[in-house]
C-alpha positions in Angstrom: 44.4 42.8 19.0 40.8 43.6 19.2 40.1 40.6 20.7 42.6 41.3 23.7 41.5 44.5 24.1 37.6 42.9 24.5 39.4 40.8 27.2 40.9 43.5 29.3 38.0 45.9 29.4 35.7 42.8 29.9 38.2 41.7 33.0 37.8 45.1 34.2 34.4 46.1 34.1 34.0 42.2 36.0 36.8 43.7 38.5 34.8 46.9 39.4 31.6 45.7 38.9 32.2 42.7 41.5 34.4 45.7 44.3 30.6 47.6 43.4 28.1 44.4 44.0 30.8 44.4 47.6 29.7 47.6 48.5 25.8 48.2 47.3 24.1 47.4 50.8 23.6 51.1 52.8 22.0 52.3 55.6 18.3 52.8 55.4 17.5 57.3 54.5 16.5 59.5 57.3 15.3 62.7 58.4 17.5 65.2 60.0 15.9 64.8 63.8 17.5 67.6 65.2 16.7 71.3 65.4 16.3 72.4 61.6 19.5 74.7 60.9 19.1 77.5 58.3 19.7 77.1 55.0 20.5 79.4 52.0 19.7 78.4 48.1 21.5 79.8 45.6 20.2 79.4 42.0 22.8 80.9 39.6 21.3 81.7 36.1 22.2 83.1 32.9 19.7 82.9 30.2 16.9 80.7 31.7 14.3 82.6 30.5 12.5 79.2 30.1 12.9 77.3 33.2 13.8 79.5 36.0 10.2 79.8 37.2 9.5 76.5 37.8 12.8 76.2 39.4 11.7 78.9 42.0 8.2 77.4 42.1 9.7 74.2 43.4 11.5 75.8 46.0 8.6 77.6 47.3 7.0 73.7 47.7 9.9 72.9 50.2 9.1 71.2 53.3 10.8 73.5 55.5 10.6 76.6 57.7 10.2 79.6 56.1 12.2 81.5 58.9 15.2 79.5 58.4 14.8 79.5 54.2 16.8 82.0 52.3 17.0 81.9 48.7 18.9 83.8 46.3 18.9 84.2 43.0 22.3 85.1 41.0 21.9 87.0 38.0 25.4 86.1 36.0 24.6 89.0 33.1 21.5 87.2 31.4 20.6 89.3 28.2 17.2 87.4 28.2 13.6 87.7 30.0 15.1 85.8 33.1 16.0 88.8 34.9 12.5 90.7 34.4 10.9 86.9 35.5 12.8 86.9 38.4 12.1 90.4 39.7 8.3 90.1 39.3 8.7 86.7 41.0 10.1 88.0 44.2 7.6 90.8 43.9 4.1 88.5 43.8 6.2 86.3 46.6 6.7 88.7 49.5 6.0 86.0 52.1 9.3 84.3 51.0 12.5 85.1 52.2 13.4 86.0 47.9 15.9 88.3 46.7 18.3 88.8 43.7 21.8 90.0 42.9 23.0 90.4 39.5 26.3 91.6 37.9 28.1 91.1 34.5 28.7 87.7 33.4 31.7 86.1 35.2 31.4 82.5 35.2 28.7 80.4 37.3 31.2 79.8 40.1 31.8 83.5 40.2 28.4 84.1 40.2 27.7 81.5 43.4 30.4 83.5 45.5 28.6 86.5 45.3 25.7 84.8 46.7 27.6 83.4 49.1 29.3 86.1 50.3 25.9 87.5 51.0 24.8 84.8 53.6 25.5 83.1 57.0 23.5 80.2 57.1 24.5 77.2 58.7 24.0 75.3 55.0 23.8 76.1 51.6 22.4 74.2 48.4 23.6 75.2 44.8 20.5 74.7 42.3 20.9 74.9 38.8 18.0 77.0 37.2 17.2 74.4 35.0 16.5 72.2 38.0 13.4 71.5 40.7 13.7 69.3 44.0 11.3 67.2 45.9 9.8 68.7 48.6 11.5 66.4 51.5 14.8 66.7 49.7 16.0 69.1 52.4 15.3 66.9 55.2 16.6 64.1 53.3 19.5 65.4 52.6 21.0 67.2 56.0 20.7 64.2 58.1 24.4 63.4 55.9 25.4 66.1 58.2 25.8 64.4 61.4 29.5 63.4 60.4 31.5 66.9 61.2 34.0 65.4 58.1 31.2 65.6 56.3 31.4 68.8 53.7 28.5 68.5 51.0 25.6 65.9 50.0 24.4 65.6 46.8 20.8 64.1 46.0 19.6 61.9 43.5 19.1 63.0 39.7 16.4 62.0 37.8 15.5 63.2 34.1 12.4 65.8 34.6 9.3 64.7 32.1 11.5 62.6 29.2 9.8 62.9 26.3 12.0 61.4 23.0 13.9 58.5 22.8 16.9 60.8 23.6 15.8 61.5 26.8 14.9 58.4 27.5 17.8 56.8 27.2 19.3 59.6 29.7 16.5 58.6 31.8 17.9 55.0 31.9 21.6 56.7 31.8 20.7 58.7 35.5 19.7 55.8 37.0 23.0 53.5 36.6 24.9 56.7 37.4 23.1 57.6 40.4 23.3 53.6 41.6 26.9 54.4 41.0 27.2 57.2 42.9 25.9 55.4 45.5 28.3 52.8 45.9 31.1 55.2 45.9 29.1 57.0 48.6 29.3 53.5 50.4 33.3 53.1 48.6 34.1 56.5 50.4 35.2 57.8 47.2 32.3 59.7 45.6 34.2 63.6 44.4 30.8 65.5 42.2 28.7 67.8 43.9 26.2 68.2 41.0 23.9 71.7 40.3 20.6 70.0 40.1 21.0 69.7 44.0 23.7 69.7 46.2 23.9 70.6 49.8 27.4 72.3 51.4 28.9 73.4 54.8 28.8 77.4 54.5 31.6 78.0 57.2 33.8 75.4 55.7 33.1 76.4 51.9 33.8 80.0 53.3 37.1 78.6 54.8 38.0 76.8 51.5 37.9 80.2 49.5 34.9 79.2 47.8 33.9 78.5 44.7 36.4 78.8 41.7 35.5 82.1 40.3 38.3 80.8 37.2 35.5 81.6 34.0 37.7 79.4 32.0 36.3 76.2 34.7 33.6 75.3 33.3 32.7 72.3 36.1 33.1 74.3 39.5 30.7 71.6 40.6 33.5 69.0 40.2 35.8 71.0 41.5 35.1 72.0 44.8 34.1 68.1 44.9 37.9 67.5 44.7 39.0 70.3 46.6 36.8 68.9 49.7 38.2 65.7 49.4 42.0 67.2 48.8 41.3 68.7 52.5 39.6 65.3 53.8 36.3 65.8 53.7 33.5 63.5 52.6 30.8 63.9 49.9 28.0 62.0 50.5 25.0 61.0 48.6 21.5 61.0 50.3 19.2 58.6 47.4 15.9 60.1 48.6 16.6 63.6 48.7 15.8 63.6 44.5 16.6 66.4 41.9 15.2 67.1 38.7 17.3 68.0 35.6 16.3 68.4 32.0 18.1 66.4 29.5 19.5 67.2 26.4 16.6 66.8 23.4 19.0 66.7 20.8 22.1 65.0 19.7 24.1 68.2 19.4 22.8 69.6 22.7 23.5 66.3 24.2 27.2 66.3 22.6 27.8 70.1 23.8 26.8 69.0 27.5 28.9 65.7 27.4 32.4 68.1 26.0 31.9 70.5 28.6 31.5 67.5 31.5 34.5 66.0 30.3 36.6 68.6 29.1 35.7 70.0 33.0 36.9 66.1 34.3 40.5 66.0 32.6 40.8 70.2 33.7 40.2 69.7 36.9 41.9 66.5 37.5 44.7 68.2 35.9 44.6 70.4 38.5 44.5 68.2 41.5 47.2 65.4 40.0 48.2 65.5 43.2 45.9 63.2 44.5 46.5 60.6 42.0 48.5 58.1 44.0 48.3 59.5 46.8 48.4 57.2 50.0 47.3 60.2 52.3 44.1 59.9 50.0 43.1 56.2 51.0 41.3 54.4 48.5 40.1 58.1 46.8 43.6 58.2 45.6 45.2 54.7 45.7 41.8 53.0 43.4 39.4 55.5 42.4 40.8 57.7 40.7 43.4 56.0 38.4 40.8 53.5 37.9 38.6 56.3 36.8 41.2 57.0 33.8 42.2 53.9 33.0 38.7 52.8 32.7 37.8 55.7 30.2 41.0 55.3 28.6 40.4 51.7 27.9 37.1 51.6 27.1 37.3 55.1 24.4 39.9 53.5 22.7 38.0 50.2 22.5 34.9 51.1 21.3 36.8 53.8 18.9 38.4 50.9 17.4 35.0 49.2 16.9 33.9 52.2 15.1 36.6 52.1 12.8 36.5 48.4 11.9 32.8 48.8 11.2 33.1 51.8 9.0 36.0 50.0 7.1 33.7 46.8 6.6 30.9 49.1 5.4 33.1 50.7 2.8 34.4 47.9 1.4 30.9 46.0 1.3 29.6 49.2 -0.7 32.6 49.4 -2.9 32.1 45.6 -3.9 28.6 46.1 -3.8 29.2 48.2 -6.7 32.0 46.6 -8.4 31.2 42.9 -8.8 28.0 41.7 -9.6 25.4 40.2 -7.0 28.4 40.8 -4.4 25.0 42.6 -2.4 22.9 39.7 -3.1 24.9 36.8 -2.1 26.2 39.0 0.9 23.9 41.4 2.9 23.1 38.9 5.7 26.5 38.5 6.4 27.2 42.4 7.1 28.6 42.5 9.6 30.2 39.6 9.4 29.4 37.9 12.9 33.1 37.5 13.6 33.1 41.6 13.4 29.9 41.8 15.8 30.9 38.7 18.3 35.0 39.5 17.8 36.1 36.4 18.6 34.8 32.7 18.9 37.2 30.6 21.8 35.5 30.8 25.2 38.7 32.9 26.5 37.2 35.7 25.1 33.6 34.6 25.6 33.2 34.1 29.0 34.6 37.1 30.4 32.3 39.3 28.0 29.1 37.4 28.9 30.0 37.2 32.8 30.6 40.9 32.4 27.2 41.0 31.2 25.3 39.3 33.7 27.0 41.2 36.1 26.3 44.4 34.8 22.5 43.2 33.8 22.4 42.6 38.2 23.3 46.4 38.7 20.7 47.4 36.4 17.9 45.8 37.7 19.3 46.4 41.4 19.4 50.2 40.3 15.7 50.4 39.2 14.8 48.5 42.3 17.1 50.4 44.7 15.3 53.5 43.5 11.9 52.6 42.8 11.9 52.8 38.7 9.9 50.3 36.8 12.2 48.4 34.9 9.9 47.8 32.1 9.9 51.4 31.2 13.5 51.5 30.8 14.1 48.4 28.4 13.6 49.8 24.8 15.7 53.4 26.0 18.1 50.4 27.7 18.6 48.5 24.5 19.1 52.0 22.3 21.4 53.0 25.0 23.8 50.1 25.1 23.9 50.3 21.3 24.3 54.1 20.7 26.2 55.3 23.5 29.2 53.6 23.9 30.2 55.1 20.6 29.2 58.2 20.9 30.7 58.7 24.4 34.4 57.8 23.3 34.2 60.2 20.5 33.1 62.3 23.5 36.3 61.7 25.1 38.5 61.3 22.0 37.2 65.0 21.2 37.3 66.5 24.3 41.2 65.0 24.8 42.0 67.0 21.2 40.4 70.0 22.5 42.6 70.0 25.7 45.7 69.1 24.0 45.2 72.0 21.2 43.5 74.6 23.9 40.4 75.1 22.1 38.4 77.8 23.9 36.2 75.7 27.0 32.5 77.0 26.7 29.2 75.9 27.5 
């Protein structure tokens, strides 16, 4: 059984990862060579006593026109220093177009409307305050916007300053997901519009009705991803336009992040079902997205059953251990057995696991050379990830499924 199941996620990750390879060439980044527009920034915060100041700082270091840069920040309730940071900010930055609003605490995508109700710029871009961009990454990112179909761009994320191996192996994590984000730029299928920076249409958000001001949604990033492609319009990634993000120190910070992501993925995707299927919805609808389930699916309940095979081996080598003399002895090189590590030994199984492999060794290191990363930095964070996170990302999913079944309370 275990063996078929390595066969058929093995198949598939060759499937997608050869339709991926099809699609990785892309157009070489540009400026935006027109008239600059005006753009508003929005940074919603609750609580971010510690990083909202640099995330301000780094949009002071923006290369672009003061006269067409508004930037607002949204006050969702914070019961920390934040809001006195803020206030003196604005006050020692009167040369910058700065200013504030704040109310009780309604939800981040609640607390983005308010800003937006409060501007009329030709763009916008969300920014998480957690977050700082590059200084081009507004250039970068509005030349996207030639395309009229086109309704938000989303930059690059990259792991500000890792300094354990935690963060490390996010590092290495960011960089396959951006390379994958890519190719579904280039697929025509990419539905995330991220808060470390994203860029929107303001008259078309406006039109759409917004962000979802639903407290209870706890990814409004996703969701207005998938409301712009439910009314045909594109998200696009620009690679060069780059935003910074802190990762997770700590295994139960990291675990709290990764619940609300996908606990936000099967809400919202609840929500538009619709689009499952759908043949108005091209290759968004028709490939994407069930592959995106069945792909979780498979792969969660794989590695799950790994898990449980390896704990049951480890039990019973203690138990023996303990029970029959120099059973530890004559034994501990074997555990695990290599049949339990390998899980099969006819080429059937073999060769689809080691061509799925090599194939997904070639997006690696066409990832770190794609976007510049040296991939000697990312080989010891590589290794840890490969051998920690497949684990702990299906009981991810596993718990985050039991929480949505049972309604357990979403919170950040």
């Amino acid at each position: 059984m275990l063996q078929y199941m390595l066969w058929v996620v093995s198949f598939l990750g060759i499937w997608l990862t050869i339709i991926w390879l099809h699609f990785l060439v892309s157009e070489e980044s540009k400026e935006y060579e027109k008239d600059l527009p005006s753009i508003a920034v929005i940074v919603p915060f609750f609580n971010e006593e510690k990083t909202i100041l640099k995330t301000l700082n780094s949009l002071k270091q923006v290369d672009y026109p003061k006269e067409k840069l508004k930037i607002i920040a949204s006050n969702d309730g914070s019961t920390d220093k934040g809001l006195v940071l803020v206030k003196d900010f604005i006050k020692n930055n009167p040369e910058y177009d700065f200013s504030m609003i704040s109310d009780v605490n309604s939800g981040k995508g609640a607390a983005i409307n308010k800003a937006l109700n409060k501007i009329d710029s030709d763009f916008f871009v969300v920014v998480d305050a957690d977050s700082r961009i590059k200084s081009d990454a507004f250039k970068k990112a509005l030349h996207y916007f030639t395309d009229k179909k086109v309704g938000a761009v989303i930059s690059r994320v990259v792991v500000d300053k890792p300094e354990n191996i935690l963060q490390k192996m996010q590092f290495f994590e960011y960089i396959i997901s951006n390379m994958l984000r890519r190719i579904m730029h280039n697929f025509g299928t990419l539905s995330i519009t991220h808060g470390a920076f994203s860029v929107f249409r303001t008259p078309l958000i406006k039109k759409l009705g917004g962000f979802d001001p639903n407290k209870d949604n706890i990814t409004e990033d996703l969701e207005i991803a998938l409301r712009l492609k439910a009314n045909k319009y594109k998200v696009l990634m620009a690679p060069d336009a780059v935003g910074y993000t802190v990762a997770p120190p700590t295994v139960s910070t990291l675990w709290r992040q990764r619940i609300r992501w996908y606990r936000g993925y099967l809400f919202n995707h609840w929500q538009y079902r619709r689009l499952f299927f759908s043949a108005k919805q091209g290759v968004f609808g028709l490939f994407q997205l069930p592959v995106n389930v069945l792909a979780i699916g498979l792969t969660s309940l794989y590695f799950m059953i790994i898990a449980v095979n390896l704990v049951e081996s480890l039990f019973t080598f203690i138990s023996r251990s303990l029970t029959i003399p120099h059973y530890f002895t004559n034994n501990f090189m074997s555990l695990p057995p290599l049949k339990e590590f390998f899980l099969a030994k006819n080429l059937q199984i073999y060769i689809p696991v080691v061509l799925a492999f090599v194939l997904g060794l070639c997006l690696v290191v066409y990832a770190h050379k794609f976007f510049k990363e040296k991939i000697s930095r990312s080989i010891l964070p590589a290794v840890a990830y490969f051998i920690v996170m497949p684990y702990f990302t299906a009981g991810n999913w596993i718990d985050s499924v039991r929480k949505e079944i049972f309604k357990s309370k979403r919170k950040w």
